[in-house]
C-alpha positions in Angstrom: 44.9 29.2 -25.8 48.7 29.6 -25.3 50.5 27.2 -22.7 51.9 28.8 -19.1 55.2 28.7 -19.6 56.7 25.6 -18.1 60.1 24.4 -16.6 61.4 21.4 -18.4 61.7 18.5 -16.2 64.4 16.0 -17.1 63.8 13.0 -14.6 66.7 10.7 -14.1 66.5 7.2 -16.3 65.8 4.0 -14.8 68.3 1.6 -14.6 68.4 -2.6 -13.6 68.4 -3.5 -10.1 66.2 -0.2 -9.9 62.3 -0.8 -9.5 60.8 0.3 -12.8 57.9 2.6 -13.0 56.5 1.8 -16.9 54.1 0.4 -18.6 54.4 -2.0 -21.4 56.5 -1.2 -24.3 57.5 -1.8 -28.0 59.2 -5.1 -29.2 63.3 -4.7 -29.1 64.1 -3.1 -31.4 61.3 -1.2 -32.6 62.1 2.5 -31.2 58.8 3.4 -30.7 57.4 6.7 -29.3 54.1 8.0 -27.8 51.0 5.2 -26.6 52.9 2.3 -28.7 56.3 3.0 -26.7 54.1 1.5 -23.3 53.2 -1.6 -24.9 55.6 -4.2 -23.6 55.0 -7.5 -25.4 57.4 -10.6 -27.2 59.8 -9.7 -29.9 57.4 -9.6 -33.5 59.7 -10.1 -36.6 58.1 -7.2 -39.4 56.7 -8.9 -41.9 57.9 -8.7 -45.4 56.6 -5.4 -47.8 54.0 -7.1 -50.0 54.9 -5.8 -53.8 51.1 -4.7 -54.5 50.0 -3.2 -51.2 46.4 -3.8 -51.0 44.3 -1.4 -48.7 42.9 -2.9 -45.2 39.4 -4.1 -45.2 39.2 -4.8 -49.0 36.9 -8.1 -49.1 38.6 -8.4 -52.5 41.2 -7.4 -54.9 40.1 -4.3 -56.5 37.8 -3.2 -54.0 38.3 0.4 -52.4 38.6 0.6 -48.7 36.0 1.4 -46.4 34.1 4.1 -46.5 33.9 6.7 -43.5 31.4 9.0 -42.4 31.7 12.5 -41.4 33.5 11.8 -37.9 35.8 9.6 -39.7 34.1 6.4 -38.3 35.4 3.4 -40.5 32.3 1.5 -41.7 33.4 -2.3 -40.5 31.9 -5.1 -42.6 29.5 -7.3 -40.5 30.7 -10.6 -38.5 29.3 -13.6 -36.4 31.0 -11.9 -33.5 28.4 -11.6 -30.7 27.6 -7.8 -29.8 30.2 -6.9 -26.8 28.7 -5.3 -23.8 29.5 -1.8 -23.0 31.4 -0.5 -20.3 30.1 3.0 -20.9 27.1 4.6 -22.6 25.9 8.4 -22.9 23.8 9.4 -25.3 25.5 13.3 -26.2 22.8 15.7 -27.5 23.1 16.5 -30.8 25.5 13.6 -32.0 24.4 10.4 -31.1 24.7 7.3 -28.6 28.6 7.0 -27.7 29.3 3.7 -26.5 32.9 2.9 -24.9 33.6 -1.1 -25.7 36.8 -3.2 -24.6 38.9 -3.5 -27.4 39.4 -6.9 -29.4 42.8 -7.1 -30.6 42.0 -8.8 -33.1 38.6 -8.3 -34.1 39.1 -4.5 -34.2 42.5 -4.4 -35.8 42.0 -3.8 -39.5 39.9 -0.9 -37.8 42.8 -0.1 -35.6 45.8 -0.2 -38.2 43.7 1.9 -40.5 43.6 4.4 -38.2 47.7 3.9 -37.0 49.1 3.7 -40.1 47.9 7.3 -41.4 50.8 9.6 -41.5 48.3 11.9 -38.8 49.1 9.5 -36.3 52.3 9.4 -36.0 52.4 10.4 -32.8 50.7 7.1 -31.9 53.9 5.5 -32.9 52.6 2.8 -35.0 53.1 3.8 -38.6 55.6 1.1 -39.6 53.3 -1.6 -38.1 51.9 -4.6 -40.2 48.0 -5.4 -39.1 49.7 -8.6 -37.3 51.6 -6.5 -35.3 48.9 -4.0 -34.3 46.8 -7.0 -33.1 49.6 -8.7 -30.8 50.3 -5.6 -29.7 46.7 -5.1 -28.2 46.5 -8.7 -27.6 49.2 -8.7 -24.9 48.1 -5.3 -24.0 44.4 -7.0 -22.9 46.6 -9.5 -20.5 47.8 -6.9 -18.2 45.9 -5.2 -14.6 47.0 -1.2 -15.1 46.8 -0.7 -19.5 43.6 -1.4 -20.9 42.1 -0.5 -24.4 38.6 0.6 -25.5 37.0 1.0 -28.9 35.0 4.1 -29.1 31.5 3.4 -30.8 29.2 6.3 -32.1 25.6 5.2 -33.0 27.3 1.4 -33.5 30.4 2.6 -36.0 33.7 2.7 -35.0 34.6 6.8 -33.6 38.0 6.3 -31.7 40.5 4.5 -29.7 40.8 5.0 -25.9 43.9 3.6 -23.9 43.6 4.0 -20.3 46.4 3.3 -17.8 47.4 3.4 -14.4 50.4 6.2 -13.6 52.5 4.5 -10.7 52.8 1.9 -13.5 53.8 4.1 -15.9 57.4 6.2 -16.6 55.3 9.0 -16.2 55.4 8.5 -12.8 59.0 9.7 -12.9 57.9 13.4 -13.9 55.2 14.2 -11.4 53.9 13.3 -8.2 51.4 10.5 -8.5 48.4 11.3 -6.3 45.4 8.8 -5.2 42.6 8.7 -8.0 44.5 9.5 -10.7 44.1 8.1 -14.5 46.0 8.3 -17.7 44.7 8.3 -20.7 45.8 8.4 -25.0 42.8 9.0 -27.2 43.4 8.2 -31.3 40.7 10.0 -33.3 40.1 8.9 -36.4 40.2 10.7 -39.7 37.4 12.8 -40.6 35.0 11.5 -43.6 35.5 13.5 -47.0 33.0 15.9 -46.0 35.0 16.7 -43.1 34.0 16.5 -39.2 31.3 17.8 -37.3 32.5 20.9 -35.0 32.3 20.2 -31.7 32.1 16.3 -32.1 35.9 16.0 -30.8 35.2 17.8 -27.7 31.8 15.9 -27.1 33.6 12.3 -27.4 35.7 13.7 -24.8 33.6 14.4 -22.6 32.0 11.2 -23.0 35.4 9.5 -22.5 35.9 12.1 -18.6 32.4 10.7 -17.8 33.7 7.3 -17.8 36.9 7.6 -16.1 36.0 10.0 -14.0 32.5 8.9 -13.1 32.3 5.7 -14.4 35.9 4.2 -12.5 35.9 6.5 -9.8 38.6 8.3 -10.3 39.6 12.0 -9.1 42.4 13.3 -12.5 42.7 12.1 -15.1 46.4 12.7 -16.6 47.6 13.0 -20.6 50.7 13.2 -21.7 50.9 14.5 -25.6 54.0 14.7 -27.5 54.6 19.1 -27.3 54.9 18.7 -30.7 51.5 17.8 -31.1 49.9 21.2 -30.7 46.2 19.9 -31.9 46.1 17.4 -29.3 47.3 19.9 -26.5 45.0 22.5 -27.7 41.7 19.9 -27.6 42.7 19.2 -24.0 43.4 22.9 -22.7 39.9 23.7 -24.2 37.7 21.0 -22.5 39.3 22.4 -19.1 42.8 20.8 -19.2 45.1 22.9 -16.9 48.8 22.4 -18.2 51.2 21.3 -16.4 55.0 20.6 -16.8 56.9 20.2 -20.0 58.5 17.0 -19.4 61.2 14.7 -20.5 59.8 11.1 -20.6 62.6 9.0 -19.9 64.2 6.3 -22.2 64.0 2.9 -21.0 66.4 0.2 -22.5 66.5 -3.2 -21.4 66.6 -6.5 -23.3 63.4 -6.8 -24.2 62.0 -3.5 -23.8 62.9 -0.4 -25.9 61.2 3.2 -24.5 62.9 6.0 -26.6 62.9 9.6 -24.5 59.6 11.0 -25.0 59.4 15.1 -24.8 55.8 15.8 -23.4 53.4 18.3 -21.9 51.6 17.0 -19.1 48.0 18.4 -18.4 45.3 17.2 -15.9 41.5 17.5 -15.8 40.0 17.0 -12.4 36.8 15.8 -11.0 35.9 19.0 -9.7 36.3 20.8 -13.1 34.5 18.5 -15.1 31.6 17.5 -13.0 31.2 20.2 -9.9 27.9 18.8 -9.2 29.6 14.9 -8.7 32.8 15.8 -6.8 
């Protein structure tokens, strides 16, 4: 499916004194792009480059890292941790139970930072982050009323990471007209296992993921923002009924303790209508 073509939209940047429209960003000095570039949180010093890198969620030295099935779900070693409640749960035919789970920062984040740190997440802005980073990241994300973060379960192993946020608080809110009932989202799918992924599975987790925005918070649209660059993720939206919108020009934020760089992205929106006629 090819985009519509689209005027660029090049909003003006915010500026002090000016009411911001963002969401949380990057530490100072950590020019950060995509989901990471809205996660606003205190300065974090990068720690130091260990000389023998050692692979997350190695019990021991020598160990290899975890194994992942065929949706690229990382196999998580077993904890005290009491099992979290579910906000969401929908069993999709053919694939399994998909539970949608509040993320916890630090719980999940050797799960996490495996995920970020792959060069096929780049967009997610998070490659150069240590595992201490990724966790105070979320941690300070959890703390705020309009970001949240959800780890994406299938059949009780790891499948994805969900980031939901509210536009008026966003810089997004700069490029298009913010309507009642609208959502934002980022989705992080995981590698896929060494036999490869399931077809279909991407676009079931999806849909799993518009039931519970859509349905689940009430909400009418549900807005993404992908870099244009990321033709994969654009193409995954446009087919599960996505209609694109804009080609937009995310503007860079810079103030002392926040660093937003410009952002080039294609804005897309999946209604209520569309995706459930038979719940509008």
């Amino acid at each position: 499916m090819h985009l519509r073509p689209a005027r660029t939209h090049r909003p003006r940047r915010a500026w002090p004194g000016r009411p911001l429209r963002l969401g949380p960003g990057p530490p100072r000095g950590q020019p950060l792009g995509g989901p990471a570039g809205r996660l606003r949180h205190a300065r974090l010093t990068p720690s130091p480059r260990p000389t023998a890198p050692v692979a997350q969620g190695r019990s021991r030295p020598g160990r290899h890292r975890p194994a992942a099935d065929d949706e690229g779900r990382l196999r998580r070693p077993m904890s005290d941790t009491p099992t979290r409640e579910a906000v969401h749960t929908q069993t999709v035919d053919g694939y399994g139970t998909v539970r949608i789970l509040r993320l916890d920062p630090h719980a999940d984040a050797p799960t996490v930072h495996a995920w970020v740190r792959e060069e096929r997440a780049a967009f997610w802005g998070m490659n150069g982050l240590s595992q201490e980073q990724v966790a105070a990241i979320y941690a300070h994300l959890d703390t705020l009323d309009t970001h949240h973060a959800y780890l994406l379960e299938k059949d009780g192993e790891p499948a994805g990471l969900l980031q939901t946020y509210e536009p008026e608080a966003d810089r997004v809110s700069e490029c298009y007209p913010v309507e009642p009932g609208d959502i934002g989202i980022h989705l992080l799918l995981p590698p896929p296992g060494p036999h490869g992924g399931r077809p279909g599975w991407s676009s079931a987790l999806l849909s799993a993921v518009a039931s519970y925005v859509l349905l689940g918070l009430d909400k009418r649209r549900v807005v993404v923002d992908p870099d244009v660059r990321n033709e994969k993720a654009v193409a995954r939206f446009l087919k599960q009924g996505f209609v694109a919108g804009d080609a937009v020009v995310l503007p860079e934020i810079d103030l002392p303790d926040v660093h937003l760089p410009e952002k080039h992205a294609q804005l897309a929106f999946l209604t209520r209508e569309v995706a459930f006629p038979g719940d509008a």
